[in-house]
LOKEKOL-89513 format. One line per 3 residues: number of its first residue (from 1); their letters; for each residue x, y, z of C-alpha. Coordinates in steps of 0.1 Angstrom, whole numbers, plus 2048, in hexadecimal, padded with zeros to 3 digits. Layout:
# LOKEKOL-89513
NUM = a = X Y Z  ...
This chain:
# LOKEKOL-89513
1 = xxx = A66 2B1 DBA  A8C 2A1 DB7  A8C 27D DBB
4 = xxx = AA0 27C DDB  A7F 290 DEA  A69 274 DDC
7 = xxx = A7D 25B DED  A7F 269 E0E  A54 273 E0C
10 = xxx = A4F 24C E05  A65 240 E21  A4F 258 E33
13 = xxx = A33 24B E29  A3A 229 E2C  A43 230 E51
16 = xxx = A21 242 E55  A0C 227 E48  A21 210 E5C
19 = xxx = A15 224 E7A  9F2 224 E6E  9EF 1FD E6A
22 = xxx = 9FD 1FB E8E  9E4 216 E9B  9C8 200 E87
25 = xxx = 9D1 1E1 E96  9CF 1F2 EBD  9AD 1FE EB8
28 = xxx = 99D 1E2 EA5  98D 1CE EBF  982 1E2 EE2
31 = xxx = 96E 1D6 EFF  94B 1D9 F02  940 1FB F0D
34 = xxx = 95F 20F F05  96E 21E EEA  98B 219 ED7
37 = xxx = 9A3 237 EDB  9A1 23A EB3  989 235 E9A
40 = xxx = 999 219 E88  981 222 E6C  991 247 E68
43 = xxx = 9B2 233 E6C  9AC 21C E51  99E 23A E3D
46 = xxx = 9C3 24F E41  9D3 22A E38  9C1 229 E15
49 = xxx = 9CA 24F E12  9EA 24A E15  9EF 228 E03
52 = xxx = 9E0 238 DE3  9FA 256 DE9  A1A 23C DEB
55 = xxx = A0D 229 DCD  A0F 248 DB9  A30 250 DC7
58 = xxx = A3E 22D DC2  A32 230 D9F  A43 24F D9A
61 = xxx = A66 242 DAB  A65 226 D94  A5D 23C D78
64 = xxx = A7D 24F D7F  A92 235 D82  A8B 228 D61
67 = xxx = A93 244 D52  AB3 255 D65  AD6 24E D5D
70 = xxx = AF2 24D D74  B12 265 D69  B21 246 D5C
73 = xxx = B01 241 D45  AF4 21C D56  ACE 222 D5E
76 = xxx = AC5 22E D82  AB2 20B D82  ACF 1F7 D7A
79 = xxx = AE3 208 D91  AC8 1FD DB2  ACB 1DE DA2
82 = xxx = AEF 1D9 DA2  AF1 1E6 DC3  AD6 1D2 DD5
85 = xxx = AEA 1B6 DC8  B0B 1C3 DD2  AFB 1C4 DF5
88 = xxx = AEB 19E DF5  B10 193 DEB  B20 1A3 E07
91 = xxx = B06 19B E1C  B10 174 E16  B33 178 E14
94 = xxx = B2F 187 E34  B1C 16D E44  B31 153 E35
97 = xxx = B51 161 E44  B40 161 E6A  B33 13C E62
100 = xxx = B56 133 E5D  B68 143 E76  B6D 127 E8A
103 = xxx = B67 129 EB1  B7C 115 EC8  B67 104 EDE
106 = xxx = B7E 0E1 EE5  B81 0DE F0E  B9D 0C4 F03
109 = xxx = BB3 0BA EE7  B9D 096 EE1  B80 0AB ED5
112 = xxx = B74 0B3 EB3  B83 0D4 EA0  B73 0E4 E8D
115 = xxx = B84 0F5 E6C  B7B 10E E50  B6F 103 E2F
118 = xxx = B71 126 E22  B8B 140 E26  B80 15D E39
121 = xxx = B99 171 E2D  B93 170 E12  B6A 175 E17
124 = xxx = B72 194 E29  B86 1A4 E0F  B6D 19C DF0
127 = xxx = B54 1A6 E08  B68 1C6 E0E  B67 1CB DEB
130 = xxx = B43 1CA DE4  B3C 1E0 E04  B55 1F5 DF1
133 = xxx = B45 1F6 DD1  B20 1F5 DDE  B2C 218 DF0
136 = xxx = B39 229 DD2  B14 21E DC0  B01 22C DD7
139 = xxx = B11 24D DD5  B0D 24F DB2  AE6 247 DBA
142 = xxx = AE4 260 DD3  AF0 27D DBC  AD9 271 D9E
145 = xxx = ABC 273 DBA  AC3 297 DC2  ACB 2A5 DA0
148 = xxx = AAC 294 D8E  A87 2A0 D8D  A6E 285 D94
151 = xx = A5C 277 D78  A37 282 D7B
């Protein structure tokens, strides 16, 4: 299996179980006399199943990103690194530039006005380039994830 497949078998996964801990939760408790529409306990049985099965899976993701290099040579792990980070800084800068976007809400000249601390020009274009640059990682990652084996 090629990493990329491993990925998108764990999302699935993590969506099942996801679905299974909501489908646990609706049949836990019942009224007297009936029965639940599931059998929480086959429920929670498919839930262990398949929480054993994305262990394994995580543990062989991880495996692989310790261990694949990029074209450029930086490990696959550094790589989601930088590029987690790439998206928490825009994700501030971006926020920053919408905190200080002032709105004018004076009725009258007398009242208070409010002004920018930070440029938001400025924001925008450093967050531009970070948006820029997380983009141009992530296609890097996505063709190590289809041309590299999963380590198993």
């Amino acid at each position: 299996m090629i990493l990329a497949e491993a990925l998108i078998k764990r999302a699935d996964l993590q969506r099942y179980l996801a679905e299974l801990k909501h489908r646990i939760q609706a049949n836990a408790l019942h009224q007297e006399g009936e029965t639940p529409a599931e059998d929480p306990q086959e429920l929670l049985a498919l839930y262990r199943q398949g929480n054993t099965e994305l262990e394994g899976l995580i543990v062989a993701i991880n495996l692989s990103n310790n261990r694949i290099r990029l074209a450029d040579g930086t490990l696959m792990v550094a790589a989601l690194a930088k590029r987690e980070a790439l998206k928490n800084a825009h994700a501030v800068l971006m926020a920053a530039a919408q905190a200080a976007t002032p709105e004018q809400q004076r009725y009258s000249r007398s009242e208070i006005k409010m002004l920018s601390a930070l440029s938001v020009k400025e924001l925008r274009q450093e967050a531009d380039r970070l948006a820029q640059a997380a983009r141009e990682l992530d296609i890097q990652i996505q063709a190590a994830n289809w041309a590299n084996s999963l380590v198993e």
